[in-house]
N, C-alpha and C positions, 0 to 999 in steps of 0.2 A: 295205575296207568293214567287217569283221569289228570292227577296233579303235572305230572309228568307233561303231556300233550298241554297243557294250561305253559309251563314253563319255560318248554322249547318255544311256541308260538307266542309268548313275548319277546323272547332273547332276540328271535327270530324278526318281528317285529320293531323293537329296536334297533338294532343292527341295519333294515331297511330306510327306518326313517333316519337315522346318523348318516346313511350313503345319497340320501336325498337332500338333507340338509347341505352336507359337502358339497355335492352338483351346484347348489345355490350361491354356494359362495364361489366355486371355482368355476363360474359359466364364463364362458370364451367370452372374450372380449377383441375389439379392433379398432386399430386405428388407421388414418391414412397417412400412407406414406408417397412421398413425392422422390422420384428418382428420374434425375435429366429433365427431360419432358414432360414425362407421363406421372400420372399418381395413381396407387392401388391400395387397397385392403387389407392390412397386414393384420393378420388374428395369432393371439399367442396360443398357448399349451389349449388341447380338447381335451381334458381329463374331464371335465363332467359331463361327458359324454358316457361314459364308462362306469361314472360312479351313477348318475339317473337309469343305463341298464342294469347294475349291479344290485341297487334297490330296487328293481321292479321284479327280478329274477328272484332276490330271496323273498319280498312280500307274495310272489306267484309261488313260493316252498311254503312259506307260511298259512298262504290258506287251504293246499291242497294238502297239506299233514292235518288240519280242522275237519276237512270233507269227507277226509277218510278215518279220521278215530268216529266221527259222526254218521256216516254214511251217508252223508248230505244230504239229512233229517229224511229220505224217501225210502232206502231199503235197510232191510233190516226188521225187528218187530216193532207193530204199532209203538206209538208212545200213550202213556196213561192221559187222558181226562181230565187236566187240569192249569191253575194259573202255570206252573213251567211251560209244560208246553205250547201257553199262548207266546208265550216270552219268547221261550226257543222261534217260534213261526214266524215272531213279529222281527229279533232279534237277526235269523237267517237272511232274511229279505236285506234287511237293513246292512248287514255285513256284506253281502253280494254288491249292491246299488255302491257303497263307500269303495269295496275294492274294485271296481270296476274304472270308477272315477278315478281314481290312484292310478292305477294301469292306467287308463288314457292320459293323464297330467305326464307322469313319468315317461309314457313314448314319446310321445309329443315334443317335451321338451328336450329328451337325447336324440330325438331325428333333427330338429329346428336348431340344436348349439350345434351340431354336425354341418350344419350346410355353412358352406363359406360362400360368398361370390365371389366370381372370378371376373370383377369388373375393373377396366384397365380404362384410363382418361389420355391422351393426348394433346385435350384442351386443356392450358391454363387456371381459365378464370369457371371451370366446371364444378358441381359440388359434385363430390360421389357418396353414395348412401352405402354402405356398410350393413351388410345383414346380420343382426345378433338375437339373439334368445333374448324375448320380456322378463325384468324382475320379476318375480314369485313367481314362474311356471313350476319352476321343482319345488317351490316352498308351499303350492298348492296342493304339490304331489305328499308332499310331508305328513300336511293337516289334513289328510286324508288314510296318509298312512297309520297316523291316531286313531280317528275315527274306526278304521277298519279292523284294528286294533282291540278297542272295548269294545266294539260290540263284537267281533268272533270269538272274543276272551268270555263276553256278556253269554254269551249264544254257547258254547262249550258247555259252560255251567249250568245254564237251563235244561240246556239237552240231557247234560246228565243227571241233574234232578228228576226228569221226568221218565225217562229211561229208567232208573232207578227206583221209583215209585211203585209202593205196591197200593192195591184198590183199597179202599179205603169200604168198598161194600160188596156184597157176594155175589158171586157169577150170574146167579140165575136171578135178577131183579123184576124180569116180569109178574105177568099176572097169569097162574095156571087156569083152563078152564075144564073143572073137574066133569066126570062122566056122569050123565042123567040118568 
């Protein structure tokens, strides 16, 4: 099960950060165009609109199939006492804080290539400003989708090391205090 849950949430992974990459190259673009009079805004194809939710939708499949082979290191039985499990704790953190940031880069930049303005000129000698999506918003979304990548990959592995852990010493470690 373990390899398995490792395999899908790379593929998975992958597949997010190639649909983020795509948004980056295919973000709308526009130009002005002058007709008669007036000049307007003309924005070609929104497809990376599409492909930045399409990556944020499967990175959101990718770490909720983690949370739940893991039970999002809270329920389930303790884990063992040990270097994995600081990994797994330190790793968990780290993997939330990276997808999180993913999720916000990747809405961000599919709500921001989505909006067109709908600004129309009648003055000649007017400049019109043309609203488009900044370079690297989705390519931030990317390097994050990495990021969020090794370490739930990181974080899988620890958790189940330490989950899989047996004690290393006997139950009863204390100190008895015999009867007088």
């Amino acid at each position: 099960m373990g390899m398995l849950v490792v395999v899908v949430v790379f593929v998975l992974d992958l597949v997010a950060f190639a649909l983020a990459v795509a948004a980056e190259q295919r973000r709308t673009t526009a130009t002005v165009v002058q007709s008669g009079n007036s000049k307007f805004c003309a924005y070609d194809s929104d497809i990376a609109t599409g492909l930045g939710v399409g990556s944020l939708l499967v990175l959101f499949a990718s770490q909720v199939i983690v949370m739940v082979a893991s039970r999002c290191l809270c329920c389930g039985k303790a884990l063992r006492p040990s270097g994995s499990r600081a990994w797994a704790i330190t790793l968990f953190i780290t993997c939330w804080v990276c997808f999180i940031i993913a999720e916000i880069c990747l809405l961000a930049a599919s709500v921001r290539n989505a909006y067109h303005t709908k600004y129309v000129s009648s003055i000649m000698n007017e400049r019109i400003s043309c609203k488009m999506l900044r370079r690297g918003v989705f390519g931030a979304g990317a390097a994050f989708i990495v990021f969020t990548c090794v370490a739930s990959e990181l974080f899988y592995i620890s958790f189940s090391k330490a989950h899989n852990q047996t004690s290393s010493f006997a139950k009863d470690t204390g100190i008895r205090m015999a009867s007088i």
